[in-house]
C-alpha positions as CSV (number, residue, x, y, z in Angstrom):
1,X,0.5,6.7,-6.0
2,X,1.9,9.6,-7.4
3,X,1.0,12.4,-4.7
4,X,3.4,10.8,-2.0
5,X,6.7,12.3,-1.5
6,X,9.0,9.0,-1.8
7,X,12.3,11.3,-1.3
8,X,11.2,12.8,2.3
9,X,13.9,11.9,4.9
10,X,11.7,10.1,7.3
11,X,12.1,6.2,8.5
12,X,8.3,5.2,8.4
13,X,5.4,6.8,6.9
14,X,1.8,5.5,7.7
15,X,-0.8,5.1,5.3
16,X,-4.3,5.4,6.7
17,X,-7.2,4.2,4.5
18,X,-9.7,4.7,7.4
19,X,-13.2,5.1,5.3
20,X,-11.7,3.8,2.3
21,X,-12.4,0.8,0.8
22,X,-10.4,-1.8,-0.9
23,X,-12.2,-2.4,-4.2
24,X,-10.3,-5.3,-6.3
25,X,-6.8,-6.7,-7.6
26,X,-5.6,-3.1,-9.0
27,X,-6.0,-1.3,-5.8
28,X,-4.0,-4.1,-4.0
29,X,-1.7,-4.1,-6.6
30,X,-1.3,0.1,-6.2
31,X,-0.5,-0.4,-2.6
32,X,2.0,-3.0,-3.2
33,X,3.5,-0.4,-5.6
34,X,3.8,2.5,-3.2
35,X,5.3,0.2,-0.2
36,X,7.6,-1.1,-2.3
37,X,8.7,2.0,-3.6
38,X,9.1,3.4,0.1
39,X,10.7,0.2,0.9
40,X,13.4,0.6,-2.1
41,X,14.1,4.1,-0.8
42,X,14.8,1.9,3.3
43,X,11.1,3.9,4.2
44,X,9.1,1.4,6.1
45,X,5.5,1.8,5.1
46,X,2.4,0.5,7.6
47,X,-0.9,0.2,6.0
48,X,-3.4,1.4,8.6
49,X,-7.5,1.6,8.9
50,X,-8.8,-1.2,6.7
51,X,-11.9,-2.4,6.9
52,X,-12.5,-5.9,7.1
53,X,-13.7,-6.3,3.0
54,X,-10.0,-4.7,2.2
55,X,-8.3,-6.2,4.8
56,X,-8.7,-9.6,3.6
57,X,-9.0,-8.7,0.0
58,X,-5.4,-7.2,0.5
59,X,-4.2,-10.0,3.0
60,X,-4.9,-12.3,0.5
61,X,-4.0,-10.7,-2.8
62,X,-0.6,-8.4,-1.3
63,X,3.0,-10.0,-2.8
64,X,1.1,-12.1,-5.6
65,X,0.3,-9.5,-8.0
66,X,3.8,-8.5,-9.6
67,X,2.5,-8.6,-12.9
68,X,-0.4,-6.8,-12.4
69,X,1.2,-3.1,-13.0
């Protein structure tokens, strides 16, 4: 979360989590974190190279865990 450069002047950065893996809630939660603060800054962000564990982990967690961090 903290190693991407939020202040770069670009329109869209993608964020590719090929051979990653999705664990729970917090990482969910991280990801909503970074997009949003891309999104705050008018960056759109794409989440790329899910596998299908994290991609419906994240599909169904994403927007509902505000409170989280």
């Amino acid at each position: 979360m903290h190693s991407f450069n939020y202040s770069e002047s670009v329109s869209k950065v993608v964020i590719d989590l090929s051979g990653a893996h999705v664990w729970d809630s917090s990482a969910v939660a991280t990801l909503d974190v970074v997009t949003a603060k891309f999104a705050s800054r008018g960056i759109a962000a794409e989440i790329t190279g899910l596998n299908p564990h994290s991609e419906k982990l994240h599909s169904k967690l994403s927007g509902r865990l505000a409170d989280a961090h």
